[in-house]
C-alpha positions as a Markdown table, in Angstrom:
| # | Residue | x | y | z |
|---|---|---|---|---|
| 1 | Unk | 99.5 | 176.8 | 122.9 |
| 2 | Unk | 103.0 | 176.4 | 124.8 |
| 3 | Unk | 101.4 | 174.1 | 127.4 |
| 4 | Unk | 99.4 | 171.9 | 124.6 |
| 5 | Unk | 102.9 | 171.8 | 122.6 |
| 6 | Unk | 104.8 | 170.3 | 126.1 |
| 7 | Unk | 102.1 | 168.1 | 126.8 |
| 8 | Unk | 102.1 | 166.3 | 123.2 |
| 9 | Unk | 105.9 | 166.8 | 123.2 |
| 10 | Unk | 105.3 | 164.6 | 126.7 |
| 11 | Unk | 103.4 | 162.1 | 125.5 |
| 12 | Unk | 105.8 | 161.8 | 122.4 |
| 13 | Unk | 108.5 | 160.8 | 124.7 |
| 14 | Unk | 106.9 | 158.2 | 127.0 |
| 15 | Unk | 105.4 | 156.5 | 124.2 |
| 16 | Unk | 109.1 | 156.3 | 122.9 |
| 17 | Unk | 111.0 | 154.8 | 126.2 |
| 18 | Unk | 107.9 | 152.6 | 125.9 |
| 19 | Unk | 108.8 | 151.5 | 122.7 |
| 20 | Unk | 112.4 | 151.2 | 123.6 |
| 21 | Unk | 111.3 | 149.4 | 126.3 |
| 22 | Unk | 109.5 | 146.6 | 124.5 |
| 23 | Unk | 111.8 | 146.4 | 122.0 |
| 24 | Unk | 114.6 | 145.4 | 124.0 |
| 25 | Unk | 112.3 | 142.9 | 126.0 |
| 26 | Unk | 111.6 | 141.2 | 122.6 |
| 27 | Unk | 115.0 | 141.2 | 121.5 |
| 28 | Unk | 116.3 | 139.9 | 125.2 |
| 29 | Unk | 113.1 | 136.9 | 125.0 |
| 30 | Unk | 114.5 | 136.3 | 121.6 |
| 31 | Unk | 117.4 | 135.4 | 122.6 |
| 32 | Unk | 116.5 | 133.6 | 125.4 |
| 33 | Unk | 114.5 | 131.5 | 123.8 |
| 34 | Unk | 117.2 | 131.0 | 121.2 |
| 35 | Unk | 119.2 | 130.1 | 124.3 |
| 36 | Unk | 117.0 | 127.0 | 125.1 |
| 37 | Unk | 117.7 | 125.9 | 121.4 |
| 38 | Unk | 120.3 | 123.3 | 120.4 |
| 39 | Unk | 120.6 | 123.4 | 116.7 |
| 40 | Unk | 123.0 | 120.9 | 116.5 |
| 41 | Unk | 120.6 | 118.0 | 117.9 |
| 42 | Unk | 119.7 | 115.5 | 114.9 |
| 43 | Unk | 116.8 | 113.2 | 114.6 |
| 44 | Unk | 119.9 | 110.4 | 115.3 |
| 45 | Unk | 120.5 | 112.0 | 118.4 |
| 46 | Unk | 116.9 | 112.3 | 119.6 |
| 47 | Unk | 115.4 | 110.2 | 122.0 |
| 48 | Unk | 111.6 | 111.6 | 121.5 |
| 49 | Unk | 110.0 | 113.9 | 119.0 |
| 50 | Unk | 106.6 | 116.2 | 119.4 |
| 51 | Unk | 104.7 | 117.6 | 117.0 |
| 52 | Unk | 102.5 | 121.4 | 117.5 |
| 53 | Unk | 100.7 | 122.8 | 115.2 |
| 54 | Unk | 97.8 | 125.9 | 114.6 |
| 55 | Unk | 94.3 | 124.8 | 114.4 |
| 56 | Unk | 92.1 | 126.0 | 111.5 |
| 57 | Unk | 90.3 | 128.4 | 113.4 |
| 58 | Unk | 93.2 | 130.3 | 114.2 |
| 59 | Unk | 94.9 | 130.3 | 110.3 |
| 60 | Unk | 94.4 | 132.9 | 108.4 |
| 61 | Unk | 94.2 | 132.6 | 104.2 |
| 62 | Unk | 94.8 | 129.1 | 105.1 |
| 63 | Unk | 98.7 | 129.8 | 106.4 |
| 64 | Unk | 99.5 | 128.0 | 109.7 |
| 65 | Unk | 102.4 | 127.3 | 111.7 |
| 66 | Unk | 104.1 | 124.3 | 113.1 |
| 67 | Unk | 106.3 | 123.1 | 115.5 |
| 68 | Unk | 108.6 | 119.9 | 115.3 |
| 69 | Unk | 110.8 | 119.5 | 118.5 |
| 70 | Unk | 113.2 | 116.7 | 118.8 |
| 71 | Unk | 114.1 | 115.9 | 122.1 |
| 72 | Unk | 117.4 | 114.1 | 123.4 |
| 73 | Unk | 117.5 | 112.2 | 126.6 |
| 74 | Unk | 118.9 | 115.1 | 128.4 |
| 75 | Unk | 115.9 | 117.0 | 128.0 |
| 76 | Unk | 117.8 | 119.4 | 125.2 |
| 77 | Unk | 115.8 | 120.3 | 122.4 |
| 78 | Unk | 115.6 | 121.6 | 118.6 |
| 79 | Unk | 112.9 | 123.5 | 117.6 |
| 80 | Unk | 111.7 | 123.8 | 113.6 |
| 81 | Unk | 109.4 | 125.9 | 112.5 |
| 82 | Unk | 107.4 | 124.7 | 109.4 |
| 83 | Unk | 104.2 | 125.8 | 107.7 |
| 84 | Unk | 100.5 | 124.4 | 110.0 |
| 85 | Unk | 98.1 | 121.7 | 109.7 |
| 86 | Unk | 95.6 | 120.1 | 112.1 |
| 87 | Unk | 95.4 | 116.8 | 113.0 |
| 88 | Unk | 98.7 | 116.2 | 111.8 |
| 89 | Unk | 101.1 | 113.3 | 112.5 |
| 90 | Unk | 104.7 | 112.1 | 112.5 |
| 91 | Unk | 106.0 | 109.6 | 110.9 |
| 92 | Unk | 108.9 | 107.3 | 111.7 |
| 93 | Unk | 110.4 | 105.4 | 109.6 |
| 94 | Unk | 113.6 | 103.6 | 109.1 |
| 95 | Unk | 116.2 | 105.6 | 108.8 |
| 96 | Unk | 114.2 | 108.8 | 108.5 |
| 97 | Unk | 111.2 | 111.0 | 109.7 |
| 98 | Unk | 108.5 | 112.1 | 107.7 |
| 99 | Unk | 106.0 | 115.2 | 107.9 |
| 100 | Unk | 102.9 | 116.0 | 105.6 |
| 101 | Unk | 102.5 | 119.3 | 105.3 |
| 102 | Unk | 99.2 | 121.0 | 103.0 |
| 103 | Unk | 101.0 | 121.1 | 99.9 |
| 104 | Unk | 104.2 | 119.3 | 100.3 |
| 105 | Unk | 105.7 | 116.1 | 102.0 |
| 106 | Unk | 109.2 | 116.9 | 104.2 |
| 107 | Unk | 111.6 | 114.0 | 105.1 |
| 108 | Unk | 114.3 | 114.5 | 107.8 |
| 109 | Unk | 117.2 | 111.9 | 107.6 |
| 110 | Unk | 119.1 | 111.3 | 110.5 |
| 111 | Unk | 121.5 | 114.4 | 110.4 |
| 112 | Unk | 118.4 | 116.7 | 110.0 |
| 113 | Unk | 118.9 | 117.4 | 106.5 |
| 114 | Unk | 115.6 | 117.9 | 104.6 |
| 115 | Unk | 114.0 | 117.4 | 101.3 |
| 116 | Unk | 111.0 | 118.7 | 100.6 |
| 117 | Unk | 108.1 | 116.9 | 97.9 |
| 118 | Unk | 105.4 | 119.1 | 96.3 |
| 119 | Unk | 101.9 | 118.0 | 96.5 |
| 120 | Unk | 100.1 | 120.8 | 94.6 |
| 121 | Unk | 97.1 | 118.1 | 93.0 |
| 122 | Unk | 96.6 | 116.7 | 96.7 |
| 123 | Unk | 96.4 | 119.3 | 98.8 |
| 124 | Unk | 95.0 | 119.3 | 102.2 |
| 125 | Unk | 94.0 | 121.2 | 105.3 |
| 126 | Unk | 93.5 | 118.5 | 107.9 |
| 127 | Unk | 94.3 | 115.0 | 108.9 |
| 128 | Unk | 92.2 | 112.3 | 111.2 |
| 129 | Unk | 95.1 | 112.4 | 114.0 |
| 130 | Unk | 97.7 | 110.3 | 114.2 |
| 131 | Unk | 96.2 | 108.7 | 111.3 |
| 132 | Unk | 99.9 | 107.7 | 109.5 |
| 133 | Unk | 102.0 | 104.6 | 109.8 |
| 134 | Unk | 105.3 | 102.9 | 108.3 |
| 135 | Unk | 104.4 | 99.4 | 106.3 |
| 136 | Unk | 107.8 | 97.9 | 107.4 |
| 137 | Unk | 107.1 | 94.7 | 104.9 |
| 138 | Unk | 107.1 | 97.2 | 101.9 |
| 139 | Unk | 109.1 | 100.2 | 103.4 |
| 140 | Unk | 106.2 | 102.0 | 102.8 |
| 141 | Unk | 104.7 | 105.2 | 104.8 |
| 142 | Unk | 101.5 | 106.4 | 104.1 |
| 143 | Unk | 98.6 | 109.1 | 105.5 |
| 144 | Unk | 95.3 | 109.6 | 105.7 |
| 145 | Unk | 93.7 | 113.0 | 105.5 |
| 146 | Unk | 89.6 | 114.1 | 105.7 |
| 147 | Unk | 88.9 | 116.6 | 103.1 |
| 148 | Unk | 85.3 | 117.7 | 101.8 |
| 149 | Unk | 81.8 | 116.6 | 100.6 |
| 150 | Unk | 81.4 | 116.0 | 97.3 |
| 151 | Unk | 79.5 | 119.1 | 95.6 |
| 152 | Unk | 75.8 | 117.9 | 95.2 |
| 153 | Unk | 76.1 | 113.8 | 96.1 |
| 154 | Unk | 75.6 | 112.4 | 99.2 |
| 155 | Unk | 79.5 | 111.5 | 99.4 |
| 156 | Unk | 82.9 | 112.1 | 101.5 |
| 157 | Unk | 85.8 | 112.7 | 100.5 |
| 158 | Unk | 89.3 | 111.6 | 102.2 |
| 159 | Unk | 92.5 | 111.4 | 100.5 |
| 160 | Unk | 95.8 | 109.4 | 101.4 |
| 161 | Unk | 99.2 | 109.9 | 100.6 |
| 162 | Unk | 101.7 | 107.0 | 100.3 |
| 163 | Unk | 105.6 | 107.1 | 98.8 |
| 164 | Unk | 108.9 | 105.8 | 99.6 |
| 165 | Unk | 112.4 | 107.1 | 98.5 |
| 166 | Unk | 111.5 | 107.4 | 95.1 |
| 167 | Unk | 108.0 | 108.5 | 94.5 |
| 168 | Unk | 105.4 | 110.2 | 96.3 |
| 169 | Unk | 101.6 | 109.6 | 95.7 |
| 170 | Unk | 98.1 | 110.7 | 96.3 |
| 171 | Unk | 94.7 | 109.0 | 95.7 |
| 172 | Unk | 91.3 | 110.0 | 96.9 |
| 173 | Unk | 89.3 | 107.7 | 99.2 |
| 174 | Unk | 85.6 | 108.4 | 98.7 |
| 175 | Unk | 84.9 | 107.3 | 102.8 |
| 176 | Unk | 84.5 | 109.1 | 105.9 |
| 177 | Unk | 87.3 | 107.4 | 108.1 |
| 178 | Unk | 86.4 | 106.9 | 111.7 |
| 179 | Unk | 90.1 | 105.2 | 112.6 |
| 180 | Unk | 92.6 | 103.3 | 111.0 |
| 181 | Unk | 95.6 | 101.2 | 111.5 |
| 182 | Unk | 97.9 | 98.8 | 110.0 |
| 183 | Unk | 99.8 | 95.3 | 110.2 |
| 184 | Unk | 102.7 | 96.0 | 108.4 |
| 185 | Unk | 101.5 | 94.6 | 105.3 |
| 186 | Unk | 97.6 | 96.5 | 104.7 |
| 187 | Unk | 95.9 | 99.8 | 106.0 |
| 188 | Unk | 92.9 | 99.5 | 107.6 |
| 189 | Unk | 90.1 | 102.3 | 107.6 |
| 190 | Unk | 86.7 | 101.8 | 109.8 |
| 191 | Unk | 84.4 | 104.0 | 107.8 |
| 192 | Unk | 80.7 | 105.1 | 108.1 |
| 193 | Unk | 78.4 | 106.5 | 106.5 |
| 194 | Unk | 77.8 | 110.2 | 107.5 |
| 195 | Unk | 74.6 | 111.1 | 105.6 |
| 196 | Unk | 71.9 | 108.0 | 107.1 |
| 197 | Unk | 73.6 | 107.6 | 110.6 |
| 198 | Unk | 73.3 | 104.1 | 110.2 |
| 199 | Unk | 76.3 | 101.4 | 109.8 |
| 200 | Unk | 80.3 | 101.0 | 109.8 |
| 201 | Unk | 82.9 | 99.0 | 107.5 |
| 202 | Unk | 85.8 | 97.7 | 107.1 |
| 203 | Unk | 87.9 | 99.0 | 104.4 |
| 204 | Unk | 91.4 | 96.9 | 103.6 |
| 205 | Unk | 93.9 | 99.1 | 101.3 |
| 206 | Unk | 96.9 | 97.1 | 99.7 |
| 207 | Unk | 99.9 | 99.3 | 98.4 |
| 208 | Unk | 101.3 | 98.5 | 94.7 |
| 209 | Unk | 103.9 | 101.0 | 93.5 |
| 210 | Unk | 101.8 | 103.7 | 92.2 |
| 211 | Unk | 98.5 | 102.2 | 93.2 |
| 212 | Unk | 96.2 | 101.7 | 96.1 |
| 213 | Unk | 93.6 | 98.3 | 96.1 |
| 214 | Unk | 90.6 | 98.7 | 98.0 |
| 215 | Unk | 88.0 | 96.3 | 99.6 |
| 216 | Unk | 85.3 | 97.1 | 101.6 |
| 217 | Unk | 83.3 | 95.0 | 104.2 |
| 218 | Unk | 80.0 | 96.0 | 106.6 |
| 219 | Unk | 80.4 | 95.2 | 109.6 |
| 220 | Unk | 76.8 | 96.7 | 110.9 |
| 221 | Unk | 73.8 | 98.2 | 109.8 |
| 222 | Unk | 73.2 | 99.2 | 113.3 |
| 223 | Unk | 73.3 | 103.2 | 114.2 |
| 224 | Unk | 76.1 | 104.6 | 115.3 |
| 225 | Unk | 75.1 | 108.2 | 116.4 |
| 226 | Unk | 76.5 | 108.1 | 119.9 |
| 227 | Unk | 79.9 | 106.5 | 119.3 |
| 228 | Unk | 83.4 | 107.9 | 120.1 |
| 229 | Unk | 86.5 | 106.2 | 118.5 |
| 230 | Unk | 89.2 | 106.8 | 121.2 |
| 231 | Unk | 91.9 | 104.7 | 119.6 |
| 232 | Unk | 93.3 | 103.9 | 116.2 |
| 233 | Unk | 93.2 | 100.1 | 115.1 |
| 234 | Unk | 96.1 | 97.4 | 116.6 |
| 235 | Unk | 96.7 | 94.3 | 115.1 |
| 236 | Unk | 98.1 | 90.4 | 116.3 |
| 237 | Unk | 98.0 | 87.9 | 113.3 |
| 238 | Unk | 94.2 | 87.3 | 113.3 |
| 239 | Unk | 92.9 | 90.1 | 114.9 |
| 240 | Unk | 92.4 | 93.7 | 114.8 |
| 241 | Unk | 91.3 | 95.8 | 118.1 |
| 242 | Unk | 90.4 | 99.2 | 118.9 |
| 243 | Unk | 88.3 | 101.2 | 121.9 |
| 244 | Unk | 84.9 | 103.0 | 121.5 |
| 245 | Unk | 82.6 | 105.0 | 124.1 |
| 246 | Unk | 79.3 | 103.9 | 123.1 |
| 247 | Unk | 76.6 | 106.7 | 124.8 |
| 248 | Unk | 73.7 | 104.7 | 127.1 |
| 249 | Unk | 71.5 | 107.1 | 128.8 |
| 250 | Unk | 73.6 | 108.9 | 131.4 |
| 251 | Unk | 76.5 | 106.4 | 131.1 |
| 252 | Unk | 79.8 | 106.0 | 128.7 |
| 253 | Unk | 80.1 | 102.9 | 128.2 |
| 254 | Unk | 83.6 | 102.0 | 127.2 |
| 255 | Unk | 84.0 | 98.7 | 124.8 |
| 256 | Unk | 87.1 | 96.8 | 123.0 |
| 257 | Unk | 85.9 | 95.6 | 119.5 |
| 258 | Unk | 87.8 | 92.7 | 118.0 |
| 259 | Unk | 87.8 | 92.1 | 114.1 |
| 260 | Unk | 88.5 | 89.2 | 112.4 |
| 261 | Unk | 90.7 | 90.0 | 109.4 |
| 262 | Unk | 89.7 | 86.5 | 107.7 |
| 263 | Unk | 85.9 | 86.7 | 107.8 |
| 264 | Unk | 85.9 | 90.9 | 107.9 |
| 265 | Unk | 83.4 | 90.4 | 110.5 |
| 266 | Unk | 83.2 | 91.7 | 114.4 |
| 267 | Unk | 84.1 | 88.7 | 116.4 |
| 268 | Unk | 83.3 | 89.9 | 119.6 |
| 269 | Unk | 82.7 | 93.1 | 121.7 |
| 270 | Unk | 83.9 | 93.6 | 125.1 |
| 271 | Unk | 82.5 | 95.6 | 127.5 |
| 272 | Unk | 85.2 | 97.3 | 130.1 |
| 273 | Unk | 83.6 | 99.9 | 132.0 |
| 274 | Unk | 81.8 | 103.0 | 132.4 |
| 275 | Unk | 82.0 | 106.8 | 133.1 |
| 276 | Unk | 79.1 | 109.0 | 134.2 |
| 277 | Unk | 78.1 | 111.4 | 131.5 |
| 278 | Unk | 77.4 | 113.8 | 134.3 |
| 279 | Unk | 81.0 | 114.3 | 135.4 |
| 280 | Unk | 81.9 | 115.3 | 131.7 |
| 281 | Unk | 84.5 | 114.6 | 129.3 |
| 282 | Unk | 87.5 | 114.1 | 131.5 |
| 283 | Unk | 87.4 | 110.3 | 130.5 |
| 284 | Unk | 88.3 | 111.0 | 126.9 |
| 285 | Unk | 91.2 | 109.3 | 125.9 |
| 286 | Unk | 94.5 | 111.9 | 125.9 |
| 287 | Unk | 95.6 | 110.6 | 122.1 |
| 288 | Unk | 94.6 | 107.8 | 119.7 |
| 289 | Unk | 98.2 | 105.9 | 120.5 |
| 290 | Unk | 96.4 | 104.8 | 123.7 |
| 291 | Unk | 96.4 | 101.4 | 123.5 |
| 292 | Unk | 98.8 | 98.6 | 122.9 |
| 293 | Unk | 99.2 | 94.8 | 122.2 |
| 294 | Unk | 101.5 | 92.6 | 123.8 |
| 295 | Unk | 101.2 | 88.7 | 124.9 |
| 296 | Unk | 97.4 | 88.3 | 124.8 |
| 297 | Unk | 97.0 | 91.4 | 126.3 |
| 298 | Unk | 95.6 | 94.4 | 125.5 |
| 299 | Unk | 96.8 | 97.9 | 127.6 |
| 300 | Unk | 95.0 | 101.1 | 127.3 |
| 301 | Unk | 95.3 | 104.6 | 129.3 |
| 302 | Unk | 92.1 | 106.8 | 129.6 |
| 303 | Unk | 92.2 | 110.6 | 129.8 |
| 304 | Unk | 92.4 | 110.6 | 133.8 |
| 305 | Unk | 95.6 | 108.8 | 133.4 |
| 306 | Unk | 94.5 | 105.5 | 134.8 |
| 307 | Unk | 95.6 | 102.6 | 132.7 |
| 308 | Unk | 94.1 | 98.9 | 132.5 |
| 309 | Unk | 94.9 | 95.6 | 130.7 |
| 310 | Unk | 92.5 | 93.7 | 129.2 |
| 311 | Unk | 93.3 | 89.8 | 129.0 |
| 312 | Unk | 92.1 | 88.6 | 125.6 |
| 313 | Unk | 92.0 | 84.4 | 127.0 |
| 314 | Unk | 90.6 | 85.3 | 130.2 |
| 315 | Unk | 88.3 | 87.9 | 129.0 |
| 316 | Unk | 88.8 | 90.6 | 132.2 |
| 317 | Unk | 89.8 | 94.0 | 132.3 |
| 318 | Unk | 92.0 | 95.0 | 135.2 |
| 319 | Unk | 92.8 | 98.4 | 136.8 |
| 320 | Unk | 96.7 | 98.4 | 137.0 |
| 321 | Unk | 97.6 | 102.3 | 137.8 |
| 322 | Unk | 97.2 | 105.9 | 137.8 |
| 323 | Unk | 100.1 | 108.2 | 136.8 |
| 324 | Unk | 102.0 | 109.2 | 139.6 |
| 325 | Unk | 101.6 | 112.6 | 140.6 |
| 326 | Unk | 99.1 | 113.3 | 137.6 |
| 327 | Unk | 96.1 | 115.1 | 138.2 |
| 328 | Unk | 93.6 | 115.8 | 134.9 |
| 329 | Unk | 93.3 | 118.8 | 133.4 |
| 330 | Unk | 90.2 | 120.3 | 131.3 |
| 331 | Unk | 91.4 | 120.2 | 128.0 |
| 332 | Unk | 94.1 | 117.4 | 127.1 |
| 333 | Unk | 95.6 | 119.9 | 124.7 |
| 334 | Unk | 99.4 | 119.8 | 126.0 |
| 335 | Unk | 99.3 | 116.4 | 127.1 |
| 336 | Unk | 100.0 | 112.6 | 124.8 |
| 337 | Unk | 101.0 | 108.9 | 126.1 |
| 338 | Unk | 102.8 | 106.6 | 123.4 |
| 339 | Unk | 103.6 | 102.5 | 124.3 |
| 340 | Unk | 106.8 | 101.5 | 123.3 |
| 341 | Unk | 109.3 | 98.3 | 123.5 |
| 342 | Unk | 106.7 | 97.4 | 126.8 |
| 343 | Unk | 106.9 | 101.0 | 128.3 |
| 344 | Unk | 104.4 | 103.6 | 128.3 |
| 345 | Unk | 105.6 | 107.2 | 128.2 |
| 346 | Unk | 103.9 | 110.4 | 129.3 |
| 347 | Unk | 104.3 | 113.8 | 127.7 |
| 348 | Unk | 102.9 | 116.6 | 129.7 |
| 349 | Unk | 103.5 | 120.0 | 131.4 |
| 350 | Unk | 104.7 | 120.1 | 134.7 |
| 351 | Unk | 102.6 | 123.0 | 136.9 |
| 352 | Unk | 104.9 | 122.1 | 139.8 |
| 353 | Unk | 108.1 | 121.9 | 138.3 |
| 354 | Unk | 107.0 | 125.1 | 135.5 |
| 355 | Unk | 108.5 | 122.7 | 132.2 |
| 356 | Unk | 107.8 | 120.2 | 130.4 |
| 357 | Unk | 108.2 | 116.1 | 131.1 |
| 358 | Unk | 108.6 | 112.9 | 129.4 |
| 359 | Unk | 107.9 | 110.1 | 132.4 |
| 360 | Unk | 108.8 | 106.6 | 131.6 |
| 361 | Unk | 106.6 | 104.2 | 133.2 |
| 362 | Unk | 106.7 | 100.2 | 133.2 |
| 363 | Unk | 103.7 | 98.1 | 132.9 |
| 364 | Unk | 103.7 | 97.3 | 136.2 |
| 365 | Unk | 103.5 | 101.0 | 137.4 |
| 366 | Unk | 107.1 | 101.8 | 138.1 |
| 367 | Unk | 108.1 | 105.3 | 137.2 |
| 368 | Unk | 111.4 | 104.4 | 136.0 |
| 369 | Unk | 112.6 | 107.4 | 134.7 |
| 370 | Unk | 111.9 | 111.4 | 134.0 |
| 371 | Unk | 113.5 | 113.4 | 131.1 |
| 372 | Unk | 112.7 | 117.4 | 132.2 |
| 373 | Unk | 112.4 | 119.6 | 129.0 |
| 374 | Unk | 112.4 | 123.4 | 129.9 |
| 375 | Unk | 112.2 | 126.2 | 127.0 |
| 376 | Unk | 109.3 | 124.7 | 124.9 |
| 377 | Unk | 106.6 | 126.4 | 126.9 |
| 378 | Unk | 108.9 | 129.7 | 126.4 |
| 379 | Unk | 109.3 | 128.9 | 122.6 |
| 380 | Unk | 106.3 | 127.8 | 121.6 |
| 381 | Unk | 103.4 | 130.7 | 123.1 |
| 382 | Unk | 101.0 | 131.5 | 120.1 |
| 383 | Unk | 97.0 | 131.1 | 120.4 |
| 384 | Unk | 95.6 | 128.4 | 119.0 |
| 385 | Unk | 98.8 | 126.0 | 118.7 |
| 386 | Unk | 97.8 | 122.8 | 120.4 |
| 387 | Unk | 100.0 | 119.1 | 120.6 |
| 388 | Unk | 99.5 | 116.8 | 117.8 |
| 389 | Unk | 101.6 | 114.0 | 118.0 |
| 390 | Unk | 104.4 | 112.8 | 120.1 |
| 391 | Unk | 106.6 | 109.7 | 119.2 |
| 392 | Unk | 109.2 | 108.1 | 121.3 |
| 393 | Unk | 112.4 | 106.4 | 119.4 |
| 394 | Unk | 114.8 | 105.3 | 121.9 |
């Protein structure tokens, strides 16, 4: 009886100093992290923000979590926690940064300071990624967010959220949205139709105060099963242009579509090149921000980091690069390019280096410059949080 007391007595005690233990190595990573935190870094003094955020299959009664880290050019950053959702996107606009959130709309103004818009009718759980934009004409943001069927009709249901400094709004959109864009002035959704498999259009959605105008144009009849959007819509002042992977037997064939915004009709397709289906998905595009419009020319970045440049006069697609010292991982799930004022910047984590980088890269191929980020790996360790958006400013 004396022996069994000890023993327990025993057992009592380890599983204390274990406890101890693990307390004070939470507490001392607490602060570490904490360490790698500089609160006083504003989205005016930010050169870069990123956006994480909890998938739904790892929320639970529909919670989530989110990160928003703004990043200065010294690799110093300030991490917010804020309540999950997938898909999500940021948005930049002039003076100030805004965030959808399920059931509320947060802007950040320059000094950081927030304010924070319910949303209880319009509530949702997941957008299209980096499905948002900034009308600079109007000084208008807006979003676009899939949602549900409709209960017993063959129909989809997407809403969008638009709003300036005064008001904040929400319509449904009865369309499955395959990608979308903008030229400043209209939103442009290419929709299909998810219940025949057959067909995509054009929608056109003009912002009036308090109301949305839409239009909607087939562009084919033709089936679309085995189609990948890879990139959101860009636009020049006749055009709009974005990539698809179009599957042909054991081949990936990647194509440019150009629509004309007059005659809401596919002016032409061009074909660039192709992947083998047999090597797998490694070709996927890393974010829908992979492409770009400058001069005639159109640049665009696949998933193994190799960018090209197609020349709309000329009609040829050239290999320019590969990112230096990039090798492609599985799952593109801590990893985003953006184009910016003719530069394309690379987001990723650095095995060699154990941190995180932003690499600057001309169009030419020049690695001009390298902004190291360490703590954000430390910070930022639950399951299921994966990269949603990442947006250069400066």
């Amino acid at each position: 009886m004396i022996q069994s007391k000890k023993r327990w007595l025993l057992i009592g005690a380890v599983s204390l100093i274990i406890l101890i233990v693990f307390l004070i190595f939470s507490i001392f990573q607490r602060l570490k992290d904490e360490s790698l935190i500089n609160r006083n870094l504003t989205l005016q003094d930010s050169a870069a923000a990123v956006l994480y955020s909890s998938s739904l299959p790892y929320e639970r009664n529909g919670d989530g979590k989110s990160y928003l880290v703004f990043i200065s050019k010294e690799g110093e950053v300030n991490v917010m926690e804020r309540g999950g959702m997938e898909s999500n996107s940021l948005i930049l606009a002039k003076d100030h940064l805004i965030l959808n959130e399920k059931d509320e709309i947060l802007t950040f103004d320059l000094h950081n300071d927030v304010t924070e818009e319910p949303m209880p009718q319009c509530r949702v759980i997941s957008g299209y990624g980096q499905s948002s934009g900034y009308l600079d004409q109007q000084d208008i943001y807006y979003s676009l967010f899939n949602h549900k069927f409709k209960e017993n009709e063959p129909e989809y249901i997407s809403y969008i959220r638009w709003g300036d400094h005064e008001a904040q709004n929400c319509q449904e959109i009865n369309e499955y949205i395959e990608t979308t864009g903008h030229d400043g002035e209209k939103i442009y959704l290419i929709t299909s139709d998810l219940f025949n498999h057959k067909g995509i259009s054009l929608v056109e959605i003009e912002i009036d105060g308090g109301s949305i105008k839409e239009n909607k144009y087939l562009l084919t009849d033709q089936s679309v099963d085995d189609r990948f959007y890879f990139t959101n819509m860009i636009s020049d002042e006749r055009h709009l242009y974005f990539i698809v992977a179009d599957i042909l037997d054991s081949k990936a064939q990647l194509k440019l579509l150009q629509i004309n915004k007059t005659t809401r009709q596919i002016e032409d397709t061009y074909i660039l090149h192709e992947y083998n289906l047999a090597d797998g998905t490694k070709y996927f595009f890393f974010n829908r921000d992979s492409i770009y419009l400058e001069d005639g020319m159109i640049f665009y970045v696949d998933g193994f980091g190799d960018v090209y440049s197609y020349d709309l006069q000329k009609k040829n697609d050239r290999y320019l690069f590969r990112f230096k010292d990039y090798q492609r991982k599985e799952y593109l799930n801590d990893e985003q390019v953006f184009f910016h004022q003719d530069a394309l910047y690379l987001f990723r984590y650095d095995e060699d280096k154990k941190l995180h980088v932003i690499e600057k890269f001309r169009l030419n191929g020049e690695r001009e410059s390298i902004i190291e980020i360490p703590g954000i790996k430390d910070i930022i360790r639950e399951k299921g949080i994966f990269i949603y958006d990442f947006k250069m400013f400066d």
